[in-house]
C-alpha positions in Angstrom: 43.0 -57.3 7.1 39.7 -55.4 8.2 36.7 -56.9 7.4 33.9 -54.5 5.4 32.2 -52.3 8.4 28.6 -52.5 9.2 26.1 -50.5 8.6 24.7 -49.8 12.5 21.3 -49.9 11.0 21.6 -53.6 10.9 22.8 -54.1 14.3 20.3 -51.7 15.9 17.2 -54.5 16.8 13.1 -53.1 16.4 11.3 -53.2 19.9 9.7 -56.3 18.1 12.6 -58.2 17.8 13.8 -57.7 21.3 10.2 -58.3 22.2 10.3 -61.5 19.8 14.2 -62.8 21.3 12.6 -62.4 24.4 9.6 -64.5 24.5 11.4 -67.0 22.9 14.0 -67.2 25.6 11.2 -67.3 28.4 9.6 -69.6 27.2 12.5 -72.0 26.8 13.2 -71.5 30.6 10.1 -71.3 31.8 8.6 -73.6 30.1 11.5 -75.8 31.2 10.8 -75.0 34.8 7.0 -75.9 34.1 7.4 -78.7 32.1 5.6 -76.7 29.7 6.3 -78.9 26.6 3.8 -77.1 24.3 5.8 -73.7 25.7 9.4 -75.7 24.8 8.0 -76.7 21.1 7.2 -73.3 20.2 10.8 -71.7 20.4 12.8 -74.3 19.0 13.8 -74.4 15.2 13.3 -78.2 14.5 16.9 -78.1 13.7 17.9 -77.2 16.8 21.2 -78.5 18.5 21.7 -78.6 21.9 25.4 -79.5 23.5 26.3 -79.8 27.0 29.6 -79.2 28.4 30.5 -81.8 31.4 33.2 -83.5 33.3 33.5 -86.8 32.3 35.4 -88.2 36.2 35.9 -92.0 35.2 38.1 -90.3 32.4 39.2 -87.1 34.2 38.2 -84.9 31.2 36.4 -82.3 29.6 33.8 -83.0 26.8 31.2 -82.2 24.8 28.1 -84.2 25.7 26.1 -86.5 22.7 23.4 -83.2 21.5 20.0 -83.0 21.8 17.3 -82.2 19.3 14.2 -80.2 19.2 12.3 -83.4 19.9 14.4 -84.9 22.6 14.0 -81.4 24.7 10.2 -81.6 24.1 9.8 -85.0 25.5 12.8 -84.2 28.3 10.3 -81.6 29.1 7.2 -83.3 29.0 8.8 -86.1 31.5 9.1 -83.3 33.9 11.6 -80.9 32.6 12.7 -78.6 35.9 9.5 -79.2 37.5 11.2 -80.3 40.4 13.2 -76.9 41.6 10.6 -74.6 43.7 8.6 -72.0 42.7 10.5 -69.8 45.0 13.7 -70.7 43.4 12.7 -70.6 39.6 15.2 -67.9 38.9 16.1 -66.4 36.2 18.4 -63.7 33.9 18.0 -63.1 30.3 20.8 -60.9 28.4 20.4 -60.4 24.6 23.9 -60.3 23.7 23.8 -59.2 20.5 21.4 -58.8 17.5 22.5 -58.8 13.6 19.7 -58.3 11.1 17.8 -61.9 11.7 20.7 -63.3 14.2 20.9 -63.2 17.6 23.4 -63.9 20.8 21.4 -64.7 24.5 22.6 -65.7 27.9 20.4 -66.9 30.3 21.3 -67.4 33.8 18.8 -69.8 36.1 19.3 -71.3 39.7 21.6 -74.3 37.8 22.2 -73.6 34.6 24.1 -71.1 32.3 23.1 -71.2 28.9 24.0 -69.8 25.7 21.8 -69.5 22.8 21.6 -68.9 19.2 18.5 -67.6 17.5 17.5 -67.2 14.3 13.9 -64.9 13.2 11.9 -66.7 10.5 9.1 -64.9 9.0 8.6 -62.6 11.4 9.2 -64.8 14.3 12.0 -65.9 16.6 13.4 -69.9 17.2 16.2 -71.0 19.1 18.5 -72.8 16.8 21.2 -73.5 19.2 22.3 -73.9 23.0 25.1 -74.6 24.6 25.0 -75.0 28.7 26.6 -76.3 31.8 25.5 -76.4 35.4 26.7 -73.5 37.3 28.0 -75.9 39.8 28.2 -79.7 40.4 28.4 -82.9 37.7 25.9 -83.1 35.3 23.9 -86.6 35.6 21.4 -88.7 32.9 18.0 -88.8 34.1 15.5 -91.8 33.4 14.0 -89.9 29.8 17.1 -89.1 29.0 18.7 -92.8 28.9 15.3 -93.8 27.2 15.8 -91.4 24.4 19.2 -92.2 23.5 18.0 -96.3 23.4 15.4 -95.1 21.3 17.1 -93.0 18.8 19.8 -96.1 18.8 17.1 -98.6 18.2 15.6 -96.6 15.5 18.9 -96.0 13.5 19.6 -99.6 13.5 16.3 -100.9 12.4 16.9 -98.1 9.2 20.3 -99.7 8.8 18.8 -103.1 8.9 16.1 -101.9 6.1 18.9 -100.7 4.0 20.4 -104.0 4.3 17.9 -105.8 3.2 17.6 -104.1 0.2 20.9 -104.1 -0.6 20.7 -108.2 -0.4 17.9 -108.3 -2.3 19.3 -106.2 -5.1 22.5 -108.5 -5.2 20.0 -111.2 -5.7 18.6 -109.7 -8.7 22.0 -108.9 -10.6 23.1 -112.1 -9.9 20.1 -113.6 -11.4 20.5 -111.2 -14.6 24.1 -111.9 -15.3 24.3 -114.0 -18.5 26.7 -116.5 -20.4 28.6 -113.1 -21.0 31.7 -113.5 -19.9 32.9 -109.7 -19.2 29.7 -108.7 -18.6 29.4 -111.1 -15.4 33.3 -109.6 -14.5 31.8 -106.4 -14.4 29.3 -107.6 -12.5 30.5 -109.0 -9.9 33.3 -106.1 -9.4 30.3 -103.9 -8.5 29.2 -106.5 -6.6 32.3 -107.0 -4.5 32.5 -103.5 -4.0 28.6 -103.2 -2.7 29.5 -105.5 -0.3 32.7 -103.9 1.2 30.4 -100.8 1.7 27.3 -102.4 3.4 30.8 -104.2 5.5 31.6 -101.0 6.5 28.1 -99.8 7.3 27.7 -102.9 10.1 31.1 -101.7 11.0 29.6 -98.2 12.0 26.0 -99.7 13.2 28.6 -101.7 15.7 30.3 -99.1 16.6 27.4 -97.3 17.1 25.7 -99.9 19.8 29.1 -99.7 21.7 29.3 -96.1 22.2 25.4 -95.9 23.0 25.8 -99.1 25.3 29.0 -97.2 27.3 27.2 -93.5 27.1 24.4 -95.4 29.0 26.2 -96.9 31.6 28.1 -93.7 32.1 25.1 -91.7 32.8 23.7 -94.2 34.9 26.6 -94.2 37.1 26.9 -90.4 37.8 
């Protein structure tokens, strides 16, 4: 089945919009290779996603690395970024793929990497919403920021989880103390009960599950 045709008015981009996709894209990898952080913050959507394509060897298989968000490439930046390749070999291609209306398809091409991204314009200006990369050549390996980031975004789920269980005690607490001499009103009560507490089970279930797969994606990036 055909889909509807487009009208080639929307796929024809303004020289502000290739103007717009452009900036955006240097400044992600040039801001990169500066450890511009200021320069990385201003192109991302603070939704962005980034995923990373690698070659897992312990395992002898492809996958998709954990992503990255807006703030985790700021700070990655801001620890030093690409900083360490030389000036004389900060290279890089940019090719606008495509451009739909407020959509748009880039590749960009640097000494290491080969990335694919995903913008989207808002209010007149242009954000990278998504990436997906892999090194041109090589294994991909963790560095230092990277490690601390994921501890930290672990740490800072589990004290949220933690906070939630708390309150969830606390609020068992308080029914309990409200049921009555009622008989079926206390049978009600303590179905829902019963049933709160197989859910918050099932939440330490996942905050466990959790710990172990940061734990192992931790030592796997620290050994290469």
């Amino acid at each position: 089945m055909s889909a509807t045709p487009i009208n080639p008015r929307d796929s024809i981009p303004s020289p502000e919009d290739i103007d717009g996709i452009t900036q955006a894209s240097r400044d992600y990898i040039e801001g990169w290779y500066s450890a511009d952080a200021e320069r990385m913050r201003r192109c991302l959507h603070p939704e962005l996603v980034k995923r990373t394509l690698m070659y897992e060897a312990q395992q002898r298989t492809w996958l998709v690395r954990r992503p990255s968000t807006a703030e985790m490439m700021v700070k990655f930046t801001q620890g030093g970024g690409g900083s360490n390749v030389p000036e004389a070999e900060r290279t890089y291609e940019i090719t606008i793929q495509d451009v739909f209306r407020h959509i748009a398809c880039v590749q960009i091409v640097s000494r290491d990497m080969m990335d694919y991204l995903h913008l989207v314009k808002l209010n007149d200006q242009w954000f990278i919403l998504n990436v997906l990369w892999e090194v041109r050549a090589g294994e991909i390996n963790a560095g230092p920021d990277e490690i601390k980031e994921i501890l930290l975004e672990s740490n800072n789920r589990l004290r949220e989880a933690e906070g939630q269980l708390t309150e969830e005690i606390a609020r068992w607490e308080r029914t309990l103390d409200s049921i009555g001499d009622d008989a079926q009103l206390a049978d009600v009560d303590l179905q829902n009960i019963l049933q709160k507490q197989q859910q918050t089970l099932q939440m330490m279930s996942n905050i466990s599950k959790m710990l172990y797969d940061t734990a192992y994606s931790v030592i796997r990036k620290m050994g290469g």
